[in-house]
Residue, then its C-alpha position, 0 to 999 in steps of 0.5 A: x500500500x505504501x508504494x502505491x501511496x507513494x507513487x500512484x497505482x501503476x508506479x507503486x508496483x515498480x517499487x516491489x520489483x526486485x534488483x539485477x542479480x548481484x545488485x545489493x537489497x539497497x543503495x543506501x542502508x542508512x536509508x533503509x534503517x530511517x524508512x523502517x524506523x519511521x513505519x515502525x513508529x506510524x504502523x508498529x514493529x515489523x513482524x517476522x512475516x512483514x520483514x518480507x516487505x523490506x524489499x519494498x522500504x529499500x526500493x523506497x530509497x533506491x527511489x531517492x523517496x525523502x523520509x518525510x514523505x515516507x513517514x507522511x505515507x504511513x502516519x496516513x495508511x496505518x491507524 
């Protein structure tokens, strides 16, 4: 929901596309520590099962995706 969110319907699912192979998850991993931080402070500690999502955070940053409107997307999805 997040990357629809962030970039609209069709965009949003570009985000979950994975990276070539022997590409890192992600380009910056301080980035991705921010973007779980912050959906973890809006939508609660990711669960096992929800760590699979990662990949999506990491596309996030790989997207250059500002933490601002990360923490906006998920204070906006998550109740």
């Amino acid at each position: 929901m997040i990357s629809s969110f962030l970039l609209g319907s069709e965009k949003g699912h570009a985000l979950t596309a994975g990276r070539l192979a022997g590409q890192p998850l992600v380009d910056d991993w301080r980035c991705l520590e921010t973007m779980v931080s912050s959906y973890e402070d809006h939508c609660g500690p990711l669960s096992t099962y929800g760590r699979k999502y990662l990949r999506v955070l990491a596309s996030v940053c790989n997207a250059g995706i500002p933490e601002e409107v990360m923490a906006k997307a998920a204070s906006q999805l998550c109740w």
